[in-house]
KEKEPA-105768 format. One record per atom (N, C-alpha, C, CB): x, z, y; residue in three letters. Coordinates in pm, whole numbers, padded with zeros to 5 digits, always signed. Atoms other than C-alpha are relative to their C-alpha. Glycine has a CB too. Layout:
<nodes>
XZYala;...
</nodes>
This chain:
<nodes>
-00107+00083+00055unk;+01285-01036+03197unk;-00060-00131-00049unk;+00074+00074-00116unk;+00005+00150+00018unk;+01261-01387+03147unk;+00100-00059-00152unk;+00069-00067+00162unk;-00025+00033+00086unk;+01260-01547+02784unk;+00091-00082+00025unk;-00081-00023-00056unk;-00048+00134+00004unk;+01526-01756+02762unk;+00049-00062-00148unk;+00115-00001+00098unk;-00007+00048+00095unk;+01548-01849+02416unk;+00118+00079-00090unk;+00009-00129+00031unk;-00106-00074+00102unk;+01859-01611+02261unk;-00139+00128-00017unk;+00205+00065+00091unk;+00043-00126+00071unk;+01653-01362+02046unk;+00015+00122+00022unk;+00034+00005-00094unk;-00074-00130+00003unk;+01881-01067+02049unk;-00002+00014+00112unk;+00128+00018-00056unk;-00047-00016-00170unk;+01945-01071+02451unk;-00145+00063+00036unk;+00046-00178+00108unk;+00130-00026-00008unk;+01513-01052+02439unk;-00058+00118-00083unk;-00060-00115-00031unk;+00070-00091+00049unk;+01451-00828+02155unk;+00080+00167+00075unk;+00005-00032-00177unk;-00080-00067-00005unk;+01709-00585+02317unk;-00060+00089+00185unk;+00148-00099-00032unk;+00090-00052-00128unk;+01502-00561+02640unk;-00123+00100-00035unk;-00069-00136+00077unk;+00149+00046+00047unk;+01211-00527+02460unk;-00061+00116-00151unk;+00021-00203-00063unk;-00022-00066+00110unk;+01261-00344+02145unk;-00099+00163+00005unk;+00171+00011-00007unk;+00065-00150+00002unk;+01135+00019+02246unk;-00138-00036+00051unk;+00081+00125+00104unk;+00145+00007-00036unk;+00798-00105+02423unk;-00070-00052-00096unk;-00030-00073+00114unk;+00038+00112+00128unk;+00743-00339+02107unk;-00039+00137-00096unk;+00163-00130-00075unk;+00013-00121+00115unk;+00787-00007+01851unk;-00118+00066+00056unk;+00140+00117-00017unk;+00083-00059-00009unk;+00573+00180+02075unk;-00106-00019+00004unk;+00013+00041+00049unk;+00117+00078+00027unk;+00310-00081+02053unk;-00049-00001-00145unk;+00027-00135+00040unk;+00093+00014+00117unk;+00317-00096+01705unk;-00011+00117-00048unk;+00036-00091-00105unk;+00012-00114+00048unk;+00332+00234+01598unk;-00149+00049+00062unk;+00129+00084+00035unk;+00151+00012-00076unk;+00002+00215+01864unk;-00059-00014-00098unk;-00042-00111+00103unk;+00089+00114+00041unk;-00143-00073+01709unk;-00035+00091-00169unk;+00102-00193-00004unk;+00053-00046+00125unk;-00123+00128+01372unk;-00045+00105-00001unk;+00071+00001-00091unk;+00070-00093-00030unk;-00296+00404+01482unk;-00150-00042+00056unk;+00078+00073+00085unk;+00157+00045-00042unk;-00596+00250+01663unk;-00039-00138-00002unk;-00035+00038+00141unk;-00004+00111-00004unk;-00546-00100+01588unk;+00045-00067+00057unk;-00058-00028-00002unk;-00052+00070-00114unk;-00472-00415+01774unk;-00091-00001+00099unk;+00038-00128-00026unk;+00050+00029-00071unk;-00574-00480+02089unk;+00077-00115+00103unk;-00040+00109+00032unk;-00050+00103-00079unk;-00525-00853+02237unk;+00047+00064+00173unk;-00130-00121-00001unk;-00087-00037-00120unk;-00502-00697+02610unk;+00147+00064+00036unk;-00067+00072+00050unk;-00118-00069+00006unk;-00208-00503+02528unk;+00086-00096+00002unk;+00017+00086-00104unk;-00078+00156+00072unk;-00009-00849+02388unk;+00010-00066+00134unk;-00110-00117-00134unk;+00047+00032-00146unk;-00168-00993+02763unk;+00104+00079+00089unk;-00166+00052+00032unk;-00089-00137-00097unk;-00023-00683+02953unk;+00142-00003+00009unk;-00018+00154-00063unk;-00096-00004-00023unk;+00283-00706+02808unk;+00082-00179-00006unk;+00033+00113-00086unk;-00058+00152+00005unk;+00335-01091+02796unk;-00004-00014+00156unk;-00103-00131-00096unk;+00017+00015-00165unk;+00272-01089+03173unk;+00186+00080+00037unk;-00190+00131+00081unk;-00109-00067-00006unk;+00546-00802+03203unk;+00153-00090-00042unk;-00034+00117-00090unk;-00156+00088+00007unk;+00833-01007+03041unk;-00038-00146+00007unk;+00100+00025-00158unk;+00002+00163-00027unk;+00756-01384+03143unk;-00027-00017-00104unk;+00115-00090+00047unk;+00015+00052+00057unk;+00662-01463+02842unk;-00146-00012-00060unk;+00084+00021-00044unk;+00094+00025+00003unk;+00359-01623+02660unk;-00032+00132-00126unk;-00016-00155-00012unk;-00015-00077+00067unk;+00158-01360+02445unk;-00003+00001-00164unk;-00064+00059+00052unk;-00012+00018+00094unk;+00154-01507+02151unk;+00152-00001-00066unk;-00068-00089-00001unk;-00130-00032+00055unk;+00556-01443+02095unk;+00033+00150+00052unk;+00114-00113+00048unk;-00016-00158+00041unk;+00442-01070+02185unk;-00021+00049-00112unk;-00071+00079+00062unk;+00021+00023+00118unk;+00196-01119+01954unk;+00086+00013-00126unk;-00034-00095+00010unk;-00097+00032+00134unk;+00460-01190+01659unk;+00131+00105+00003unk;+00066-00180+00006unk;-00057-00098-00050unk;+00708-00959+01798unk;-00058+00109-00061unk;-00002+00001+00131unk;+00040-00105+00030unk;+00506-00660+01751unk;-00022+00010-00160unk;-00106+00022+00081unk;+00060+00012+00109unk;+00336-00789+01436unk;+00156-00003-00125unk;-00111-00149+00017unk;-00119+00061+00119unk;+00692-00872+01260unk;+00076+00200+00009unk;+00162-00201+00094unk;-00059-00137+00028unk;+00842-00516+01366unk;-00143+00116-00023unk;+00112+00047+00153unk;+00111-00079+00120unk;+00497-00359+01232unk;+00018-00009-00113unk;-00131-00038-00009unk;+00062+00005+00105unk;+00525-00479+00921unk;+00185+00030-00077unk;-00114-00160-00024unk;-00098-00048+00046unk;+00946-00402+00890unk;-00014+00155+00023unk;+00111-00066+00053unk;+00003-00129-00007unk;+00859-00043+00999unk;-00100+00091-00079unk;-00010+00019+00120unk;+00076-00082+00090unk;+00554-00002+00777unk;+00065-00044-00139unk;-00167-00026+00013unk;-00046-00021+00166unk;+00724-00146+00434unk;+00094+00054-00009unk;+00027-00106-00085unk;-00164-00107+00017unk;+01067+00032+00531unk;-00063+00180-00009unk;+00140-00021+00204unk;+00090-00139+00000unk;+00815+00345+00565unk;-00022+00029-00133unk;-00147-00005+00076unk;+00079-00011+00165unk;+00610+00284+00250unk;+00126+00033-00098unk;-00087-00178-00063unk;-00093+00030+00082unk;+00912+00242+00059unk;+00140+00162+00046unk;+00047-00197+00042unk;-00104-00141-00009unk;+01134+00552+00231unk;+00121-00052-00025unk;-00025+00128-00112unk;-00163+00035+00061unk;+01460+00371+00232unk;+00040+00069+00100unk;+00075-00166-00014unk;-00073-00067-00067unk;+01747+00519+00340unk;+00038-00061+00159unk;+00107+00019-00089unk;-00074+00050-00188unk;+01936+00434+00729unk;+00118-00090-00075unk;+00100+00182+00143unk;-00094+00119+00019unk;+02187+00226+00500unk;-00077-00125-00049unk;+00116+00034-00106unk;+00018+00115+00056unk;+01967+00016+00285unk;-00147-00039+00147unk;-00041+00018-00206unk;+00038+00055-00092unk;+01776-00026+00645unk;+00062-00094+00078unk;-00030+00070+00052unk;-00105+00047-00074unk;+02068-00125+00788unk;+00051-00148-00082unk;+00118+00127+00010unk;-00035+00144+00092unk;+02111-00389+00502unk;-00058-00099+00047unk;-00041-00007-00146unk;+00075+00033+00017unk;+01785-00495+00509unk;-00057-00062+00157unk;-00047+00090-00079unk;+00020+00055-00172unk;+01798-00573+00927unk;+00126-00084-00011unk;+00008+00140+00155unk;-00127+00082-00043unk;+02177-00743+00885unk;-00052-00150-00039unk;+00155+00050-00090unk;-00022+00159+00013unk;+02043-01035+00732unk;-00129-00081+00113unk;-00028-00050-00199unk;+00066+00051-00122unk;+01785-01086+01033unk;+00074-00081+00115unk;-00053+00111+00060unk;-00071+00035-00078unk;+02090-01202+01243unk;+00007+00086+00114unk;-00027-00111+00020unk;+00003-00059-00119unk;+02065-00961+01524unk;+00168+00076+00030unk;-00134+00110-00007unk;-00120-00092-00039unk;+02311-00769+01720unk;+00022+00126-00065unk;-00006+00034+00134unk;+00014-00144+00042unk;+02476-00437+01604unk;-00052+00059+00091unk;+00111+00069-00035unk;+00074-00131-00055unk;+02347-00276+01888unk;-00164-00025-00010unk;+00047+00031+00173unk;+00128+00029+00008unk;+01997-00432+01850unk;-00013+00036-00159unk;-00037-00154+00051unk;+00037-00107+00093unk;+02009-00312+01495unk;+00049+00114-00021unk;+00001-00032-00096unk;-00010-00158+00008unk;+02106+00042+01557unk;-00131+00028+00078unk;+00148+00075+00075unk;+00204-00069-00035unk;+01757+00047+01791unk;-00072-00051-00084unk;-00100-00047+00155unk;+00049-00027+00080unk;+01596-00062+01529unk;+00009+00140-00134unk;+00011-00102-00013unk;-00006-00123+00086unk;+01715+00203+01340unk;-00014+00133+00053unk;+00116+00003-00061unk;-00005-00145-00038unk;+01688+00466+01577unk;-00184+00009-00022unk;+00081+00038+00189unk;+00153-00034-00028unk;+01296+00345+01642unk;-00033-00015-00177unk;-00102-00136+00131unk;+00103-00053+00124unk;+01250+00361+01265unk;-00019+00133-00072unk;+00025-00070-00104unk;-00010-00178+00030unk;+01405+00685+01187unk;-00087+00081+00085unk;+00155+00067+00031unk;+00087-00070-00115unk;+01207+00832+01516unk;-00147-00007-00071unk;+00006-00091+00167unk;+00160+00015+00010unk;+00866+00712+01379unk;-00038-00012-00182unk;-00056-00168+00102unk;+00037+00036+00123unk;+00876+00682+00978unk;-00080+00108-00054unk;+00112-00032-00081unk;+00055-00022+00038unk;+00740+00974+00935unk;-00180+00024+00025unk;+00075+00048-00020unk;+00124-00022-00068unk;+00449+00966+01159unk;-00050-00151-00072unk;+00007+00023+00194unk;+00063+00150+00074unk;+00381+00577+01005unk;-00023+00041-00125unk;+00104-00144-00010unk;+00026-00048+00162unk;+00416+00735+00642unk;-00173+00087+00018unk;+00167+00146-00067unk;+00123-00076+00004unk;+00122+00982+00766unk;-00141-00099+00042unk;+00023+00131+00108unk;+00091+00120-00059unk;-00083+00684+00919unk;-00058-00059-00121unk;+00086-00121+00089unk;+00022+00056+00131unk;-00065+00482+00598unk;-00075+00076-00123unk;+00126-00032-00043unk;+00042-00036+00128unk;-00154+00772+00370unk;-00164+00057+00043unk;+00116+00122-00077unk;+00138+00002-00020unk;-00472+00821+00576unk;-00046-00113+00024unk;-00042+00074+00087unk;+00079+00083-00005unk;-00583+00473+00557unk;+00013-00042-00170unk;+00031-00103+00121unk;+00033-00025+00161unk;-00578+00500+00174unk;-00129+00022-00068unk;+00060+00110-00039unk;+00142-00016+00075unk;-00893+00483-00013unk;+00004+00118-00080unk;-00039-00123-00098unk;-00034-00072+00090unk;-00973+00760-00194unk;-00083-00029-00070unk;+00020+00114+00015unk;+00051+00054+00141unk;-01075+00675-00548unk;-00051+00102-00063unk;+00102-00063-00092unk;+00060-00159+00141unk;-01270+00917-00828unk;+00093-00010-00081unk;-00167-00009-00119unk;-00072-00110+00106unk;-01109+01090-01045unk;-00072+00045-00083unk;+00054+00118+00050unk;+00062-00050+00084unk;-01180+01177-01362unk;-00043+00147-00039unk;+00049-00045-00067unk;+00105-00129-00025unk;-01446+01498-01395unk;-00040+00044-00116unk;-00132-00026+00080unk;+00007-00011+00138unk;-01519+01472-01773unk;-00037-00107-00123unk;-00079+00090-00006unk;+00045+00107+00153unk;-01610+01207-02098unk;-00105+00093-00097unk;+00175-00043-00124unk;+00071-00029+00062unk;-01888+01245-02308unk;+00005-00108-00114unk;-00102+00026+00071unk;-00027+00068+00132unk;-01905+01032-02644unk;-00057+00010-00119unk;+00100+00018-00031unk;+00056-00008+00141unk;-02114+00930-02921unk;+00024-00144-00116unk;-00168+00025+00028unk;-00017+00126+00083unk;-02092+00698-03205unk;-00164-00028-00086unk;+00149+00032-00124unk;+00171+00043+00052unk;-02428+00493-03307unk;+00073-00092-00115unk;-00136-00112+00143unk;+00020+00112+00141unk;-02437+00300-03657unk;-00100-00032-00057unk;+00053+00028-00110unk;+00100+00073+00016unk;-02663+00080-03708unk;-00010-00049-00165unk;+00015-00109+00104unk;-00028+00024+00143unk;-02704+00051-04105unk;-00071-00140-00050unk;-00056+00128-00088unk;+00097+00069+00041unk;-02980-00184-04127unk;-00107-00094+00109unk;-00062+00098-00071unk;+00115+00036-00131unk;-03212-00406-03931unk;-00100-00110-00104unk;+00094-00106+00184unk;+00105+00097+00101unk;-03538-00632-04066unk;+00054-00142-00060unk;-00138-00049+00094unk;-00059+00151+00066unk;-03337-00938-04109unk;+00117+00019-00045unk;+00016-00126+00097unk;-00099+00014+00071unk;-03014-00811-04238unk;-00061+00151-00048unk;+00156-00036+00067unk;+00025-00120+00020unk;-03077-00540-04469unk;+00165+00086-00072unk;-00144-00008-00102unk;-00112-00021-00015unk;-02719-00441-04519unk;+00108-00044+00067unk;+00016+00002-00069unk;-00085-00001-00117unk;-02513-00415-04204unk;+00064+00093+00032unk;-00050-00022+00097unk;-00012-00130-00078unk;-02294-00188-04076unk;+00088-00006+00162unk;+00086+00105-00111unk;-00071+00091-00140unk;-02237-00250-03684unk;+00001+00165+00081unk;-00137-00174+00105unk;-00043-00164-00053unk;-02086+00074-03537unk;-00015-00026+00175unk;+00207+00059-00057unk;-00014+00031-00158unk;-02138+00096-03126unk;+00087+00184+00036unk;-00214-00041+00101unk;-00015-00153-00034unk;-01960+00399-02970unk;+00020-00031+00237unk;+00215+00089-00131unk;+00013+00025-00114unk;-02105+00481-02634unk;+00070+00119+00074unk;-00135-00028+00027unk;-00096-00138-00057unk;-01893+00708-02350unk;-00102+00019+00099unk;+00182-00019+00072unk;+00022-00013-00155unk;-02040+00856-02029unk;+00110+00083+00055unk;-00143+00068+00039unk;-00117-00040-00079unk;-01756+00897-01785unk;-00053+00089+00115unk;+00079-00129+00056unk;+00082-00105-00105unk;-01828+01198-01522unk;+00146+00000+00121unk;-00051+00206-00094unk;-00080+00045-00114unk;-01608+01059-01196unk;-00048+00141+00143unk;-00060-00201+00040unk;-00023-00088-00081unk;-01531+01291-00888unk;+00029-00011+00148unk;+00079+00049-00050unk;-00076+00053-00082unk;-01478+01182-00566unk;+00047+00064+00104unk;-00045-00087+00032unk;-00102-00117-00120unk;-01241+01388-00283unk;-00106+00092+00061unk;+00091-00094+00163unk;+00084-00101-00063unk;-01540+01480-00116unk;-00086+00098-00105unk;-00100-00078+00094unk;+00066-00086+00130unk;-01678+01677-00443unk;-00127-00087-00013unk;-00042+00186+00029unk;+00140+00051+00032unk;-01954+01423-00479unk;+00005-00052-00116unk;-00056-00096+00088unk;+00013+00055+00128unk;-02037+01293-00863unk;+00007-00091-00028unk;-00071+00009-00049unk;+00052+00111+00046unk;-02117+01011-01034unk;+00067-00004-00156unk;+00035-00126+00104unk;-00036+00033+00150unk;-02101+00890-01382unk;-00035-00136-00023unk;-00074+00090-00109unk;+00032+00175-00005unk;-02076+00560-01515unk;+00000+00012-00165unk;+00148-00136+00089unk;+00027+00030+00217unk;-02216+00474-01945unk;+00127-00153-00001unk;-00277-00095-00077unk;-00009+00131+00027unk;-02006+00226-02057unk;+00020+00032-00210unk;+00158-00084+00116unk;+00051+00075+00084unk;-02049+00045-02428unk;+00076-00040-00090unk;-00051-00084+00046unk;-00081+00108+00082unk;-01818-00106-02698unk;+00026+00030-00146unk;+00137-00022+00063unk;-00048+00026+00156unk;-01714-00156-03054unk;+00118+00047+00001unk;+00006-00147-00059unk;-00095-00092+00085unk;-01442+00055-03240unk;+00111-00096-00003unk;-00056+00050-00159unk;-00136+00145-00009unk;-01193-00271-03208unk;+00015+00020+00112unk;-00027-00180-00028unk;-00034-00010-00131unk;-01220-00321-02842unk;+00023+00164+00053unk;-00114-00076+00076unk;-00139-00130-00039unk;-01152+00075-02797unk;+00095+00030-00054unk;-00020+00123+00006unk;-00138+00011+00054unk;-00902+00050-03010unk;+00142-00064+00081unk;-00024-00081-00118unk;-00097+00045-00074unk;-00724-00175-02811unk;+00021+00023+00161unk;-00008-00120-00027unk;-00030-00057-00081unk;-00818-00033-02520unk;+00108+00128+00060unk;-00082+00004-00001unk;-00046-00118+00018unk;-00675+00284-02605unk;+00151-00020-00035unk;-00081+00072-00100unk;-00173+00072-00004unk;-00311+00071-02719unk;+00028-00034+00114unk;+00037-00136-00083unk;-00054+00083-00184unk;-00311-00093-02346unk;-00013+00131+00049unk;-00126-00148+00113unk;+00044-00129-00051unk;-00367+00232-02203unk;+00166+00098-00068unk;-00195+00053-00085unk;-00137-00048+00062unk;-00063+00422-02448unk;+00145-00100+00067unk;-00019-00026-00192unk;-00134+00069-00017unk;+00172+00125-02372unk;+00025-00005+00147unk;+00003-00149-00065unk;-00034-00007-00132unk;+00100+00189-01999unk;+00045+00107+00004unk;-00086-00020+00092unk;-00051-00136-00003unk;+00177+00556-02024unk;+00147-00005-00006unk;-00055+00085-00113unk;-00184+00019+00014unk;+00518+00459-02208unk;+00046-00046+00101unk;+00065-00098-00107unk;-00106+00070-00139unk;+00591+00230-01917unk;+00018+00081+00117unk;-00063-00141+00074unk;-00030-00153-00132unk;+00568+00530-01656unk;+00115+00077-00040unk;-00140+00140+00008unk;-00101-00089-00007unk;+00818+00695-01846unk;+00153-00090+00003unk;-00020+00103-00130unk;-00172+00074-00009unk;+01083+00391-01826unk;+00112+00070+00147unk;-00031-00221+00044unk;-00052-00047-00120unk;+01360+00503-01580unk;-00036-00109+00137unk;+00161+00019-00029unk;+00046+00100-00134unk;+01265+00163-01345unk;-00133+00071+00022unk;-00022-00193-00032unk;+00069-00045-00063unk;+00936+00295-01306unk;+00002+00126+00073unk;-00067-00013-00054unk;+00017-00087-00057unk;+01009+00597-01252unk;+00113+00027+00147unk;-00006+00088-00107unk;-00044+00015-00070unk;+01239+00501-01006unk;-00081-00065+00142unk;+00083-00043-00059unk;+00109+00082-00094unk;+00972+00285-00815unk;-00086+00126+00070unk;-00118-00117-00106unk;+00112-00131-00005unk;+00711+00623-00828unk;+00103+00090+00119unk;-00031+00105-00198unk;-00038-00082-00109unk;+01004+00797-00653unk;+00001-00026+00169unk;+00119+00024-00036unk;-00054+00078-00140unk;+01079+00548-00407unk;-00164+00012+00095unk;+00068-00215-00043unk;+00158-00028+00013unk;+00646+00607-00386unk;-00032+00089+00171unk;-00038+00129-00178unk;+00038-00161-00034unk;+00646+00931-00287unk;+00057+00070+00100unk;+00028+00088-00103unk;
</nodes>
């Protein structure tokens, strides 16, 4: 098929080889020959496969991430301008593949340590040769981190009875904010 400049008439040709590219492309990456291959296939140059693929990659992985429903998809494609029948294949190729993209995404996730245990002492320093009445409190932690694969590590860290103090308020006032209903509306939309 031959670009001729209406959008919808092109994405409508085009639409299912495009999904199955990117749903590819997010599995083993990109690969320029593919973009080549198929820019040859429809007359066109591959740099508006290129963008093509890359634009319905990135509506099928944040409509993924995010788990919206088939209406607020359907919202969220009307203001693209397209046809209704060009956004019902979008909606069929997102419903068909969201959950295999959801599983894609949650294995290219870092996995982070986790906390393994705290250790904790408090040093006070009463005195030193040039001040002979001081009292400079240090309280040191060692953190015992975990990481997926069961491997260790621990990290010392250092500070004054003020700065964990306020650590320990930023830390509480984040907790409270997990329990607002917006967040916990966000966490669902998460998950």
């Amino acid at each position: 098929m031959k670009y001729t400049g209406n959008i919808s008439c092109f994405w409508l040709s085009v639409v299912g080889e495009f999904g199955r590219i990117a749903v590819e492309f997010l599995r083993k990456g990109t690969n320029p020959k593919i973009y080549e291959g198929a820019a040859r296939k429809l007359s066109v140059d591959a740099e508006t496969v290129q963008h093509g693929v890359e634009g319905l990659m990135y509506l099928l992985t944040e409509s993924s991430k995010l788990m919206i429903s088939e209406v607020d998809f359907q919202d969220s494609v009307l203001v693209l301008g397209f046809t209704e029948v060009l956004n019902q294949l979008l909606l069929q190729l997102y419903l068909e593949n969201r959950k295999e993209i959801r599983h894609i995404l949650g294995e290219l996730t870092p996995s982070l340590p986790h906390y393994h245990n705290l250790e904790w002492r408090l040093d006070v320093q009463l005195a030193s040769r040039a001040l002979r009445q001081q009292v400079k409190p240090t309280v040191t932690m060692k953190l015992h981190l975990e990481e997926s694969g069961g491997d260790k590590s621990a990290k010392v860290l250092q500070t004054d009875p003020a700065t964990l103090m306020h650590l320990i308020q930023e830390l509480e006032k984040a907790l409270a904010e997990l329990k607002t209903t917006h967040c916990r509306r966000i966490l669902r939309n998460i998950k």
